[in-house]
C-alpha positions as CSV (number, residue, x, y, z in Angstrom):
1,X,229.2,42.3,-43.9
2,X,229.2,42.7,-47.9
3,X,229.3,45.8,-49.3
4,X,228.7,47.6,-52.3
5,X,231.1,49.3,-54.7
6,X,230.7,50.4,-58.9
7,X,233.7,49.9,-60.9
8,X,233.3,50.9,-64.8
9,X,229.3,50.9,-64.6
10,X,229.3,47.6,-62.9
11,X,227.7,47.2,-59.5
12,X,229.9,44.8,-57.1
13,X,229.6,43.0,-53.8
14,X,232.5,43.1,-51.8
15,X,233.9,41.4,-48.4
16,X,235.4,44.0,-46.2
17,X,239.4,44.7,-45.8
18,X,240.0,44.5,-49.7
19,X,241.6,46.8,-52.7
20,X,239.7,48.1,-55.3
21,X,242.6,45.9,-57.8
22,X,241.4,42.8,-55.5
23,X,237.9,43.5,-55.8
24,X,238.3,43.9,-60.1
25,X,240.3,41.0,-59.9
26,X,237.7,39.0,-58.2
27,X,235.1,40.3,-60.9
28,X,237.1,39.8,-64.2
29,X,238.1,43.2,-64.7
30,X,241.6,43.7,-65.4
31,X,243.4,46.6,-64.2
32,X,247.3,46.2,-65.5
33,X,249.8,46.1,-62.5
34,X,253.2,44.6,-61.9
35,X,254.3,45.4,-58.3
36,X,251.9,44.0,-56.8
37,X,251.4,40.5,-55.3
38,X,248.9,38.8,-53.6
39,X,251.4,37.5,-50.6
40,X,253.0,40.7,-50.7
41,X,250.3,43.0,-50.5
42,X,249.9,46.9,-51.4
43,X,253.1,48.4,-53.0
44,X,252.6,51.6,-55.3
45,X,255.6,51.6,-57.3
46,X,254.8,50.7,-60.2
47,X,252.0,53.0,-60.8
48,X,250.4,50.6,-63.6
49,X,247.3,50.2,-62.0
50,X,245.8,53.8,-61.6
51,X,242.3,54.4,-61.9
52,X,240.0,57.4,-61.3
53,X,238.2,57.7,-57.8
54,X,235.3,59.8,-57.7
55,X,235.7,62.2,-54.9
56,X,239.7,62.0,-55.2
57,X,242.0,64.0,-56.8
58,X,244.3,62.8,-59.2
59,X,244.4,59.1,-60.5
60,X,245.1,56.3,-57.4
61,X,246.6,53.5,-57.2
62,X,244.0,50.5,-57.5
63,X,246.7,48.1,-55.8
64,X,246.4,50.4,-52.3
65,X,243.4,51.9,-52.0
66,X,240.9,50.2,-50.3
67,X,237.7,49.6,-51.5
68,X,234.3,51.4,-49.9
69,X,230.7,51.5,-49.9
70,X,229.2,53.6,-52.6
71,X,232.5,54.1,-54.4
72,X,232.5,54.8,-58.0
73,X,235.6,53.6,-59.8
74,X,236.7,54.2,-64.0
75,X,239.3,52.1,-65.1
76,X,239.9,53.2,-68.5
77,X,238.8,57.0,-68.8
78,X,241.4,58.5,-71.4
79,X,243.6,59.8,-68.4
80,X,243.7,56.6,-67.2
81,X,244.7,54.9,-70.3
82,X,247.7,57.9,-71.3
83,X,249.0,57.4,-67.7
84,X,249.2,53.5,-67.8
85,X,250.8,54.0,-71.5
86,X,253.5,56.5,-70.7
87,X,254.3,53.9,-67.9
88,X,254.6,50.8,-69.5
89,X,256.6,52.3,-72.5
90,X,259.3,54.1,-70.6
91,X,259.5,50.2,-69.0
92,X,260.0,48.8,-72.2
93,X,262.2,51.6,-73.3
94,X,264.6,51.0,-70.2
95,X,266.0,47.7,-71.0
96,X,265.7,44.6,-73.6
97,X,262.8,43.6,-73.6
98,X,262.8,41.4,-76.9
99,X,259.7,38.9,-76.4
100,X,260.4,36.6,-79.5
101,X,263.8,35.4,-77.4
102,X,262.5,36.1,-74.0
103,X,262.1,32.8,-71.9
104,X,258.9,34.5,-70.4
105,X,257.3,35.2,-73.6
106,X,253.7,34.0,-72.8
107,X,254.0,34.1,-68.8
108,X,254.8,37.6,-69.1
109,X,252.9,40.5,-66.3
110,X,254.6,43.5,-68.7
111,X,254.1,41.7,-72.3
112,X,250.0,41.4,-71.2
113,X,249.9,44.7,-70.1
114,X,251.6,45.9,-73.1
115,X,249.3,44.3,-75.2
116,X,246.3,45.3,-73.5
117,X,247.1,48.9,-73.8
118,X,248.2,48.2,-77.4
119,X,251.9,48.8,-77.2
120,X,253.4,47.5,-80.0
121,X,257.1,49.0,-79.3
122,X,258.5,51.9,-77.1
123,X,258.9,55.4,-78.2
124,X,262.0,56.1,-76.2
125,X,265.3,54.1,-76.5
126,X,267.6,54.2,-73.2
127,X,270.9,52.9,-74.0
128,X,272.8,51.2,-71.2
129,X,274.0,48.1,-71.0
130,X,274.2,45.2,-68.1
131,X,275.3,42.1,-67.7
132,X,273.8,38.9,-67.3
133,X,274.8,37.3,-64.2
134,X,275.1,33.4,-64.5
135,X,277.1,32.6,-61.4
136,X,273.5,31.4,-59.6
137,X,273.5,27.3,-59.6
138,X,270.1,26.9,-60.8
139,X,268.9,31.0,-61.4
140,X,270.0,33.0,-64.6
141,X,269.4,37.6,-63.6
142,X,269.4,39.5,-66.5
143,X,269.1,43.1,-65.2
144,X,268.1,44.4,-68.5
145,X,264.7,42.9,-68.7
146,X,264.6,44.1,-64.7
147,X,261.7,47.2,-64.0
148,X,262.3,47.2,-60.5
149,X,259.1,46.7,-59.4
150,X,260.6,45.2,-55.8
151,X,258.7,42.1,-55.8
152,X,261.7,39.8,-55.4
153,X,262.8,42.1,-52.8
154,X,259.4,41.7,-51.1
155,X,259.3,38.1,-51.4
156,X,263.2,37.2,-50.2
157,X,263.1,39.9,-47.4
158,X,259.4,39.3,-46.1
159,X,258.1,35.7,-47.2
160,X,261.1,33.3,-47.2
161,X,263.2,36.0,-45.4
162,X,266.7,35.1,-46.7
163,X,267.1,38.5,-46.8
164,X,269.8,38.3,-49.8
165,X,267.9,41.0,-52.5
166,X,267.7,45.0,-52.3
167,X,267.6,48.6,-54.1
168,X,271.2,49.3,-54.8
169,X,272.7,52.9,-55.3
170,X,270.2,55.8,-56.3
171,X,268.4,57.8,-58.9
172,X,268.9,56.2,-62.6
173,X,271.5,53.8,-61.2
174,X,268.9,52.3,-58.9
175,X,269.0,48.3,-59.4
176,X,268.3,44.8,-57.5
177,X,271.4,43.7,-56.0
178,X,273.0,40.4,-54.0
179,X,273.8,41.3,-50.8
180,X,276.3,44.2,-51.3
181,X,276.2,43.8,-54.9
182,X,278.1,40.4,-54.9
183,X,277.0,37.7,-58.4
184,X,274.0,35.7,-57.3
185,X,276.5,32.9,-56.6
186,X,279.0,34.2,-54.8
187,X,276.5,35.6,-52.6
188,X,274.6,34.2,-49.5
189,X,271.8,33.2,-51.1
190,X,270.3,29.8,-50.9
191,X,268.6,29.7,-54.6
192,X,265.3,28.6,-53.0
193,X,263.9,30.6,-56.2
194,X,261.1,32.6,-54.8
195,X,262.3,35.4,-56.9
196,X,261.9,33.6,-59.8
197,X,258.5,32.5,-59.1
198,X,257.6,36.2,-57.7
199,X,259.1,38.4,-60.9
200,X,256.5,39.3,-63.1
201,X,259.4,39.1,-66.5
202,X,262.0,37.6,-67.5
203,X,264.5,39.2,-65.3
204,X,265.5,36.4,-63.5
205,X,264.3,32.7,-65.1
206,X,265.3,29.2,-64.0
207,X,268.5,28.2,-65.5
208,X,267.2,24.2,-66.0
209,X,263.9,26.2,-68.4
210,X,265.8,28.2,-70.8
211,X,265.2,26.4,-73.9
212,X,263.3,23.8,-72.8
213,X,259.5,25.3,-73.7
214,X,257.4,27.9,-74.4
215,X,254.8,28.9,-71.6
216,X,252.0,28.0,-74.7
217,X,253.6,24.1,-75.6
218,X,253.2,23.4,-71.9
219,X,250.6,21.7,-69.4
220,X,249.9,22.6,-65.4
221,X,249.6,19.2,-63.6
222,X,249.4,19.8,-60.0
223,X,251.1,17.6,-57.1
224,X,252.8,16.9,-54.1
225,X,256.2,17.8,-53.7
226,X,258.0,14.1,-53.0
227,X,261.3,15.1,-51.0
228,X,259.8,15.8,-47.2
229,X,256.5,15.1,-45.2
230,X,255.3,18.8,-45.3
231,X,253.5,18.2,-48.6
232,X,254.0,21.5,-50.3
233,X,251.8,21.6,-53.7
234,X,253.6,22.0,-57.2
235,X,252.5,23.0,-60.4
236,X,254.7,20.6,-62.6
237,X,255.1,22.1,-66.1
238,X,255.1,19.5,-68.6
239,X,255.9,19.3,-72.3
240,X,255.1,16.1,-74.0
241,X,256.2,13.7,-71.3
242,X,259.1,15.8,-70.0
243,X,259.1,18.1,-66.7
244,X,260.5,21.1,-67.6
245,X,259.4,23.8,-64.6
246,X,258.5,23.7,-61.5
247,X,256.4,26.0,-59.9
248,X,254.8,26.2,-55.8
249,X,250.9,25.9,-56.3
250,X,249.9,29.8,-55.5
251,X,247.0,29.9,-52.8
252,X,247.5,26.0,-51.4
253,X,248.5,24.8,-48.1
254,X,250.4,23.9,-46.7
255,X,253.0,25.9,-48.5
256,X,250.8,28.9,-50.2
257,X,253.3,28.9,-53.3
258,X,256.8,28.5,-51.5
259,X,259.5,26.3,-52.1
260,X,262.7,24.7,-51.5
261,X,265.3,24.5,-53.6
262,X,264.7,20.7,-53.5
263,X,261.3,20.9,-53.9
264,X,261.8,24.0,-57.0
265,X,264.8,22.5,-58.6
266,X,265.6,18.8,-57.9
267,X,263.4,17.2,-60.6
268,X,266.5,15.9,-62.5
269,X,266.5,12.1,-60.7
270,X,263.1,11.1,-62.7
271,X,265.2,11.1,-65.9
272,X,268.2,9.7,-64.5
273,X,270.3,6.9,-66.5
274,X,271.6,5.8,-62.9
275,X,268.0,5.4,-61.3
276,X,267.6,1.4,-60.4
277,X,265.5,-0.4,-63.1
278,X,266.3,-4.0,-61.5
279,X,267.3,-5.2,-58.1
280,X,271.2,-5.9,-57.6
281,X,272.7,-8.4,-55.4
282,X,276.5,-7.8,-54.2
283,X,279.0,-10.7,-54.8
284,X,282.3,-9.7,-53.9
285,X,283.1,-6.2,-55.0
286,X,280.3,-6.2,-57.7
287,X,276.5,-6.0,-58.1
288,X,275.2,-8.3,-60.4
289,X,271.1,-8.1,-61.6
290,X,268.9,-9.8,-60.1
291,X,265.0,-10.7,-60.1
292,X,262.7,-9.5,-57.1
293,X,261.8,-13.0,-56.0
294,X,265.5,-13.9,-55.9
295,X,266.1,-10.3,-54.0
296,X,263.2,-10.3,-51.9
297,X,264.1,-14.3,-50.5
298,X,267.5,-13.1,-50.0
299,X,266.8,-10.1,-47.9
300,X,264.0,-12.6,-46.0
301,X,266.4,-15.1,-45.4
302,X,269.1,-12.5,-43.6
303,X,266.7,-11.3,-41.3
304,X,265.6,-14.8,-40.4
305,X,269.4,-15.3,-40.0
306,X,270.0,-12.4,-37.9
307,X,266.6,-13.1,-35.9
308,X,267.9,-16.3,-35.0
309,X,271.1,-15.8,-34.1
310,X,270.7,-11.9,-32.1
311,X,267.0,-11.7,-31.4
312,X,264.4,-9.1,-33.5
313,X,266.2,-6.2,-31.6
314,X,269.7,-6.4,-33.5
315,X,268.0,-5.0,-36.9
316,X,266.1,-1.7,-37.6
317,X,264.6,-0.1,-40.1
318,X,264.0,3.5,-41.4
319,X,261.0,4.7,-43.7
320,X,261.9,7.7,-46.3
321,X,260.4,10.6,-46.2
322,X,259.5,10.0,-50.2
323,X,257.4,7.2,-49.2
324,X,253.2,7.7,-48.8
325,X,252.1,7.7,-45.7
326,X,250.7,3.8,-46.5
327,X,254.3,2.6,-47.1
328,X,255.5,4.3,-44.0
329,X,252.6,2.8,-42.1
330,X,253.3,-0.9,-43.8
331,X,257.1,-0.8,-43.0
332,X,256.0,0.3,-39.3
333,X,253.9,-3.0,-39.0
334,X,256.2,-4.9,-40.8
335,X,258.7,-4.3,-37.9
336,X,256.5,-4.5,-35.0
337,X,254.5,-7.1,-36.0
338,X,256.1,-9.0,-38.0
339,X,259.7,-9.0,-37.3
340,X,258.8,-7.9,-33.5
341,X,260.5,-4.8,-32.7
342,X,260.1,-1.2,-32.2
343,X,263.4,0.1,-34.1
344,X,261.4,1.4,-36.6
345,X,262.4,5.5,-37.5
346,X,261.8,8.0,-40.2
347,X,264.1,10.2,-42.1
348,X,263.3,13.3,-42.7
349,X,266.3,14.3,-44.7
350,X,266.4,12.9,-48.3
């Protein structure tokens, strides 16, 4: 049953079980936040999204508090505004957050909600350095553009549950750690990048994007992910005619924005100088190039060969997982029908 609620004069329907942050959300009002996540659901730590409740004390967090009929909600009474600044600056002040070099610059949660509040630079400088950690195959952690806001913890522990990322140490030392504060690489974890994809800056980035683009000289062209039969959805992000990210489609089935590290980072084989442009034939210990009517009558004539000589049981055939399903189903009648046997299997590893 829909409900009513008022959020900055405006009078809103609403589904029960939802936030007043989802139900702005839904509406076009934007109330800055950085810990939270849709698939991760309430957090309160980053305390960006307060707002003024009528009825409660104090400011609340939109992100947490769930929404009800008749209530009145101000998003950006002059409280509400100084709290959200002081936030968001002493962020900015505790770590390097330099946007003109920043691989996230564009893509940014904390750039958008700097701007929106009209932060141009912090007023406090915090002075402590960290190191980059490059030992990740394909993920780069800069702990300096890090603001803890837990989401990569939330989304390792609780969505792909690897279980690899948590707080480490206490008080001003507090900071996202590998297992027991190992390097990413040297670490147990699989680099399936859902902590890329969940960080809201540029604390951890894909190694394979640094350099490639800026979020503003790209496209989002959506697809299916090619390397298994689940069909997770990608947002390919394209410059010119290049692939340059890779992103899980946030919100789609079957996969609702999760992927593998296949399916994240194993785009490099469509540029490939070793990808087959021609069929080859093998004489002796070489290949030599051949044309498909020469290939396909020599690979016709060995089955009739083999047919002849050992019956349709003494050959098999396997169908990729890349394949669409009308490929698979054409090899599977191919076999049965054709050459008349049932040996017919799929891979499901690629």
């Amino acid at each position: 049953m829909s409900k009513k609620i008022t959020i900055d004069g405006r009078e809103l329907v609403f589904d029960q079980d939802k936030t007043v942050l989802q139900v702005a959300r839904e509406n076009g009002i934007y109330i800055p936040s950085l810990c939270y996540h849709e698939k991760t659901g309430p957090a309160s730590k980053c305390r960006v999204c307060v707002v003024e409740i009528d009825g409660m004390k104090g400011l609340q967090t939109a992100c947490s508090v769930a929404a009800k009929e008749g209530m009145v909600v101000r998003t950006d009474t002059e409280m509400v505004r100084e709290a959200q600044r002081m936030v968001v600056n002493l962020l900015l002040s505790n770590g390097n957050h330099n946007c003109l070099s920043c691989e996230c610059n564009g893509r940014c949660e904390l750039q958008d909600a700097a701007y929106f509040l009209g932060i141009e630079r912090p007023p406090f400088i915090i002075e402590e350095r960290q190191e980059r950690d490059s030992s990740g195959a394909f993920i780069l952690r800069d702990p300096e553009k890090c603001i803890e806001c837990g989401r990569c913890i939330e989304g390792c522990n609780h969505l792909v549950v690897n279980e690899v990322l948590d707080f480490g140490y206490r008080g001003g030392h507090t900071k996202v750690i590998c297992d027991e504060d190992a390097p990413m690489g040297e670490s147990t974890c699989v680099q399936c990048g859902e902590c890329v994809q969940m960080c809201p800056v540029g604390a951890l980035i894909e190694n394979k994007y640094i350099g490639a683009a800026r979020a503003w000289e790209t496209k989002t062209v959506r697809t299916t992910c090619p390397y298994c039969g689940v069909g997770c959805q990608l947002d390919l992000h394209v410059k010119g005619d290049q692939i340059v990210r890779v992103t899980g489609t946030e919100g789609a089935h079957p996969n609702q924005g999760h992927l593998c590290v296949k399916g994240r980072f194993g785009y490099d084989f469509i540029y490939s100088n070793e990808r087959l442009t021609t069929p080859l034939i093998r004489e002796g210990e070489n290949f030599r190039e051949a044309t498909w009517d020469e290939a396909l009558d020599l690979v016709a004539g060995k089955f009739k060969q083999i047919i002849k000589e050992s019956g349709p049981d003494a050959i098999a055939g396997v169908s990729c997982a890349r394949s669409i399903n009308e490929d698979s189903y054409n090899m599977q009648k191919l076999f049965r029908a054709v050459i008349g046997t049932n040996n017919i299997d799929h891979c499901a590893r690629t």
